[in-house]
Each structure stands twice: as structure tokens, then as C-alpha cells.
C-alpha positions as CSV (number, residue, x, y, z in Angstrom):
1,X,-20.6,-43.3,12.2
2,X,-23.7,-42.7,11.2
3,X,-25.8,-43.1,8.0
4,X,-27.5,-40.3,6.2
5,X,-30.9,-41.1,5.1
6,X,-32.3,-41.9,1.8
7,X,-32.5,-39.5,-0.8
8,X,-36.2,-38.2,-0.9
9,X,-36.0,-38.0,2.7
10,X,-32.6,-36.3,2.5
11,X,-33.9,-33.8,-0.4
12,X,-37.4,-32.6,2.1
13,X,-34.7,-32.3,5.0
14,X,-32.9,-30.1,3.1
15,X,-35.6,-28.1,1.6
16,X,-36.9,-27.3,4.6
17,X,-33.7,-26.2,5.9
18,X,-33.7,-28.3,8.9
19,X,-30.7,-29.9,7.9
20,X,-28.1,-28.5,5.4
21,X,-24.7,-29.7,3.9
22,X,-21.8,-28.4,4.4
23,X,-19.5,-26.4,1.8
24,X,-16.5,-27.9,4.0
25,X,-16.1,-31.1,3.6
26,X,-18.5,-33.7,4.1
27,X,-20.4,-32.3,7.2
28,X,-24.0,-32.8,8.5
29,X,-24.9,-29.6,11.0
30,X,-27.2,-30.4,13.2
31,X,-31.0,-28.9,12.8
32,X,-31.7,-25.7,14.4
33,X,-34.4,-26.3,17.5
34,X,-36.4,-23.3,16.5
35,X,-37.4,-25.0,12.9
36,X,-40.4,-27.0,12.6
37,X,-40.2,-29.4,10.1
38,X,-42.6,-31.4,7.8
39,X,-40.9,-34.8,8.7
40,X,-39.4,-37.1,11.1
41,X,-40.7,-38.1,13.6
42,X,-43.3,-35.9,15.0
43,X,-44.3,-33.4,11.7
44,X,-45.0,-29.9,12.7
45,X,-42.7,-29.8,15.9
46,X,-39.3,-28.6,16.1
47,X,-37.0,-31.6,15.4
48,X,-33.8,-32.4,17.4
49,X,-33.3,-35.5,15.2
50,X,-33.9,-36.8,11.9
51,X,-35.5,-40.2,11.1
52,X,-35.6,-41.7,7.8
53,X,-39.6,-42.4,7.4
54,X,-38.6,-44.8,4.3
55,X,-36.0,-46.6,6.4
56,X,-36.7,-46.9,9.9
57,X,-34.3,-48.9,10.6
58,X,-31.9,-46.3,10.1
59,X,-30.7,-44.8,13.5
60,X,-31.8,-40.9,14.1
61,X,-28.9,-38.5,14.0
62,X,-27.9,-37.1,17.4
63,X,-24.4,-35.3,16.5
64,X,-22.7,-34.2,14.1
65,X,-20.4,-36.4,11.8
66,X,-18.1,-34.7,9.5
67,X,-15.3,-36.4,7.0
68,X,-11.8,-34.5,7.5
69,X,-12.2,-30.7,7.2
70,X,-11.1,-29.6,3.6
71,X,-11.4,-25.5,4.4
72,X,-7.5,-25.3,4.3
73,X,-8.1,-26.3,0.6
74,X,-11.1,-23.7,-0.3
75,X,-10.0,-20.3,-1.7
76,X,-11.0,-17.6,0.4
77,X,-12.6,-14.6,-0.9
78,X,-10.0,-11.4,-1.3
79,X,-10.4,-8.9,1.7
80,X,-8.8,-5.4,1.5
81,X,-6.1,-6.2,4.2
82,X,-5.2,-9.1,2.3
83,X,-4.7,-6.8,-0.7
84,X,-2.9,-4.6,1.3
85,X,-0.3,-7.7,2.2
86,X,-0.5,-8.5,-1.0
87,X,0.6,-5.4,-2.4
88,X,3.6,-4.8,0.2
89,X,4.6,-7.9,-0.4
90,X,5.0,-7.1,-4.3
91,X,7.0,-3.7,-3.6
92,X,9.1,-5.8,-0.8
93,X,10.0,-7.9,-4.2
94,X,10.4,-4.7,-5.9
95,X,12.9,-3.0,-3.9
96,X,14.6,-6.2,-2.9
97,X,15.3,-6.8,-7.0
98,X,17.1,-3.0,-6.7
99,X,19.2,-3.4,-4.0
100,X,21.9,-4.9,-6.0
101,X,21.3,-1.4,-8.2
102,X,21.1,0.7,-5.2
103,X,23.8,-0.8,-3.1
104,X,26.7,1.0,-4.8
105,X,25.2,4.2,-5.3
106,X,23.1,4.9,-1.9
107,X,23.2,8.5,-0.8
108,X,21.3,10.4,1.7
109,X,20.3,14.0,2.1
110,X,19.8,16.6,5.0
111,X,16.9,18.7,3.8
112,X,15.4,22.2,5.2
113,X,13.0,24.3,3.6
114,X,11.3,27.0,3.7
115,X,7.7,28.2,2.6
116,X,6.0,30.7,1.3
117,X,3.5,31.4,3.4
118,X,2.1,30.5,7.1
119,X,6.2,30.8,7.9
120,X,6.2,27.0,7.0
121,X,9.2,25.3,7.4
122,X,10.0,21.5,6.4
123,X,12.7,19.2,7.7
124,X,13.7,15.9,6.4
125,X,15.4,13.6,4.8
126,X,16.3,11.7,1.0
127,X,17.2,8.1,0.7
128,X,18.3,8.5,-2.8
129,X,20.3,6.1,-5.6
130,X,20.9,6.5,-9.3
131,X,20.0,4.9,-12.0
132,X,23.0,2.5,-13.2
133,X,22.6,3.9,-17.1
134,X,22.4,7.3,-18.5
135,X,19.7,8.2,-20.3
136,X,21.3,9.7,-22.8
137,X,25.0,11.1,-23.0
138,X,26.6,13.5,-26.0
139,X,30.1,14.8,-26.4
140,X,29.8,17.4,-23.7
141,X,26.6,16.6,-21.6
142,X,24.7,13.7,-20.1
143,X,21.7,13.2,-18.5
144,X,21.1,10.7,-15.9
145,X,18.2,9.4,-13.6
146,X,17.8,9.5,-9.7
147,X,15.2,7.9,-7.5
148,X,14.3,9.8,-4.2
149,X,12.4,8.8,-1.2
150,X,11.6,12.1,1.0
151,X,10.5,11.6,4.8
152,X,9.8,15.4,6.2
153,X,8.3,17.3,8.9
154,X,6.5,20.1,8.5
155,X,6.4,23.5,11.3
156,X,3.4,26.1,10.8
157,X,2.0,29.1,13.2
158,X,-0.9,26.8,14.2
159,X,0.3,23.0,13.1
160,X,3.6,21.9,14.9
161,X,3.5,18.0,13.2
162,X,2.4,17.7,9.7
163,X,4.4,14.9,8.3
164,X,4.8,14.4,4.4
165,X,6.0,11.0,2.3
166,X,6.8,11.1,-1.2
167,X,8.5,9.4,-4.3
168,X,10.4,11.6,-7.1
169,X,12.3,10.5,-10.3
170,X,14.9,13.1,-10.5
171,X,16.3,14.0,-14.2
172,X,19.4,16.1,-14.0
173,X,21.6,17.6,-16.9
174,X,25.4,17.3,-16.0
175,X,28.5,17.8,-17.9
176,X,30.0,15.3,-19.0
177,X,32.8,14.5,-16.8
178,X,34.0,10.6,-17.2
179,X,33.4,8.2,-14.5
180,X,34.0,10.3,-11.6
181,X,30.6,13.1,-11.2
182,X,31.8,16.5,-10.2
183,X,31.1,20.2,-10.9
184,X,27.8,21.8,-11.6
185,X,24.3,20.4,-12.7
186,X,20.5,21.5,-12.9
187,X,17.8,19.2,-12.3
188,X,14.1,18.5,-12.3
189,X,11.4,16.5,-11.3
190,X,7.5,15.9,-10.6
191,X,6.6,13.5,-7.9
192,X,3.8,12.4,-5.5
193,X,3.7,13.5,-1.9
194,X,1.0,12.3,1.1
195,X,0.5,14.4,3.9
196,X,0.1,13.4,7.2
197,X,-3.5,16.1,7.5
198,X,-4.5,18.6,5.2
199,X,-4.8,21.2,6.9
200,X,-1.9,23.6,7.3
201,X,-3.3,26.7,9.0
202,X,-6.5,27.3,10.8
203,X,-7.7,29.3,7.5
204,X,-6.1,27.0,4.8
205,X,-6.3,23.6,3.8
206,X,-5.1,21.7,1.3
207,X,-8.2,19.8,0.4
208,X,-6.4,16.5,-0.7
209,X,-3.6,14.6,1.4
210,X,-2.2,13.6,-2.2
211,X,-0.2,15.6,-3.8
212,X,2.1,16.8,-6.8
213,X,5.5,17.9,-6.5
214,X,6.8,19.9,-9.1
215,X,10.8,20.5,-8.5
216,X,13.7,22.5,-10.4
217,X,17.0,23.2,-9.0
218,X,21.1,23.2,-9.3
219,X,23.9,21.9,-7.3
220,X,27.1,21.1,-7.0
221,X,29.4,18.1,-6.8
222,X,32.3,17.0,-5.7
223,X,35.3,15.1,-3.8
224,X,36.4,11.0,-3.9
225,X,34.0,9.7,-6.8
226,X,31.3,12.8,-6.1
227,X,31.1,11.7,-2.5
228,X,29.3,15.0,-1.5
229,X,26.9,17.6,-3.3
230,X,24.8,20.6,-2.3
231,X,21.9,21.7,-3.9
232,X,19.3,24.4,-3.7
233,X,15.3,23.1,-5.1
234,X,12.5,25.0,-5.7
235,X,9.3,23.2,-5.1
236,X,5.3,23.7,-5.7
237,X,3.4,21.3,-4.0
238,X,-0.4,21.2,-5.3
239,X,-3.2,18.7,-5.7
240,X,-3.5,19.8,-9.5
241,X,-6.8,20.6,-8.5
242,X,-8.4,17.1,-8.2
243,X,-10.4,19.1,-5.2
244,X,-10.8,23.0,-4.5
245,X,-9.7,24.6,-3.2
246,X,-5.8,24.3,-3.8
247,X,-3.7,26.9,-2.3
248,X,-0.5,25.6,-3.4
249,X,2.6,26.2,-1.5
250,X,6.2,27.3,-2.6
251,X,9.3,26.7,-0.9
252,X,12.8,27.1,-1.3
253,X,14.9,23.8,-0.5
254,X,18.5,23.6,0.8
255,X,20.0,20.3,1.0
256,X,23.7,18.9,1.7
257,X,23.8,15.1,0.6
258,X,26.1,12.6,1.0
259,X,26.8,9.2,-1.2
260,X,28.1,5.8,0.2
């Protein structure tokens, strides 16, 4: 094991960078053959070992001795894909706190749509559950809350994959019927959406792949505890003009969902 040198010596070592200290541990890193330093043996030449000048006896130090490495004990500075883990992990938490919520009300939904121009047309599908409490309920109506997860496809003249994710809170106005949800309802909603590319035709883009989802529709419900429901949506997807230009695209939604 060997013996650092004395403190003076120690201090013009390190100020002349030939030897540093460690932020691990307690580790000595061997000087760098390219430095020439002001001490040790021969001043002025580059050093390959350090001799104490005040304490000759000491022995000149020809490796490196380190204590037991403490880096497994030293934060590490935050990188973005750490974030990133970081913040998957969080909405793993998230979701895994509303599956009990979710688990007796999961439905799913077969969507096709239609658009207004460029003779789009989107499918896809809704992973949907609803909220365990209505918001607010009177003699004759209610109004209660969904939450929808859409995974679609999009077809253009020019584009044949443009994919689109997106998150909506659904409010829908629905008579009220007891426990069991049947008959007629209209509904409403503004989401986010990401698309896959922004541009959707050769001549039109949609500047942003963030977007807004504005939604209205109606449906119907029905069968063994509302088991089944079709609906018809209409949608305008936009970027609310965050960037120009923003075409905007309409399209008329037809879904048939079913609840497990």
C-alpha cells in the first residue's frame, strides 16, 4: 500500500495537475507522461513517478492505489432517457392504481372515419372505461365521464401509413335510466392527438404532429347492463394554430363498441 506524500508536496503535485484526487473514493490516478512537472525527481521532465522531496524515504508511486470504489453511492446527474424512465414509470403507477376502476367497466371500440378532404379515411381502435361516479345526476338526466385511448391508421391519395395516438375525456349527457345504461345519449369532448408525420398530402401539411381533437356526437345503448352501443362523432382535428399553417381536417366517425 503505498503512502501519499506530505502535504506541500501533495498540494504542488496537484496544482500542477500531475497528479489529481479522485471524486470516487479514495483514488490516486497516476500522472499523465505528457506533463512536465516542477517536482520529483528530475524538475522540468515528464514524471512517471512522484517522490516526496521532504521525505525521501518515502517510496515513489508506481500504480495506482485506490480504497473501495464508492461511485455506486454518488448521485448521478439526470439524463433525458432517465427522465424518460422516469416518467413511464410514474404513468405505469398511474394506470396500475386505475385498473381496479377500469377493470369492471373496460370496453372497446371499432372505429372508421371518414375525412373531409384528400379522401382520408381513418381506422382504429378505443380502449375506453368510465369513470366510477357521475358527475352530476338530476331527476331525469345524468352526466357521466369516460376515458378513451384511440390507436388509428390513417389512408390518403399520396400517404398510405400515417398513424395517430391520442387521449380524450369523454363527457356525455344520458337519461337517467337506474343502474343499467341504455337508450339514447349525446356526447363531447376535446383531446390531444400525435401523428405519426405531418404531412398528409403532397400539397398539405399539418405543421405540428400535436394536436387538438375537438369531438361531438350521439349514440345508442343497449342489451345485458349496456353491453353494446353505436355511435356516430364528428371530429376537427387542428393544432390551434401553435404553427401555420393549420389546415384542419373534418371527419365523420362511425363506431360500434363493446363493454366487458
Amino acid at each position: 500500500m503505498w503512502t501519499p506524500p506530505c502535504a506541500p508536496c501533495w498540494a504542488t503535485a496537484r496544482s500542477a495537475t500531475c497528479w489529481r484526487r479522485a471524486a470516487i473514493g479514495e483514488m490516486y490516478i497516476r500522472p499523465q507522461r505528457h506533463v512536465h512537472a516542477p517536482h520529483g525527481p528530475a524538475p522540468g521532465r515528464p514524471c512517471g513517478v512522484f517522490t516526496c522531496r521532504c521525505n525521501p524515504g518515502l517510496k515513489p508511486a508506481t500504480r495506482v492505489t485506490r480504497r473501495p470504489a464508492m461511485k455506486h453511492l454518488l448521485p448521478t446527474p439526470p439524463h433525458s432517457s432517465t427522465r424518460l424512465v422516469q416518467a413511464l414509470a410514474a404513468l405505469a403507477v398511474a394506470g396500475a392504481s386505475l385498473m381496479p376502476t377500469m377493470a369492471h367497466a373496460l370496453d372497446l371500440s371499432f372505429v372508421y372515419a371518414k375525412g373531409n378532404r384528400h379522401s382520408i379515411e381513418k381506422y382504429g381502435v378505443i380502449a375506453g372505461w368510465q369513470h366510477p361516479n357521475l358527475l352530476w345526476q338530476g331527476q331525469a338526466w345524468q352526466v357521466q365521464l369516460r376515458h378513451e385511448v384511440e390507436l388509428a391508421t390513417w389512408r390518403t391519395d399520396t400517404v398510405p401509413d400515417l398513424y395517430e395516438f391520442g387521449y380524450s375525456p369523454v363527457f356525455r349527457l344520458q337519461r337517467n335510466t337506474g343502474n343499467v345504461p341504455s337508450g339514447f345519449y349525446v356526447e363531447g369532448a376535446i383531446g390531444v392527438r400525435l401523428l405519426s408525420h405531418t404531412r398528409i398530402h403532397t400539397d398539405t401539411t399539418m405543421s405540428t404532429a400535436f394536436q387538438f381533437s375537438d369531438m361531438i356526437g350521439t349514440g345508442y345503448q343497449w342489451g345485458d347492463n349496456g353491453r353494446h352501443t353505436v355511435g356516430l362523432r364528428y371530429v376537427h382535428l387542428s393544432n390551434a394554430s401553435i404553427k401555420k399553417p393549420n389546415p384542419g381536417i373534418n371527419y365523420t366517425t362511425l363506431f360500434y363498441r363493446y363493454t366487458f
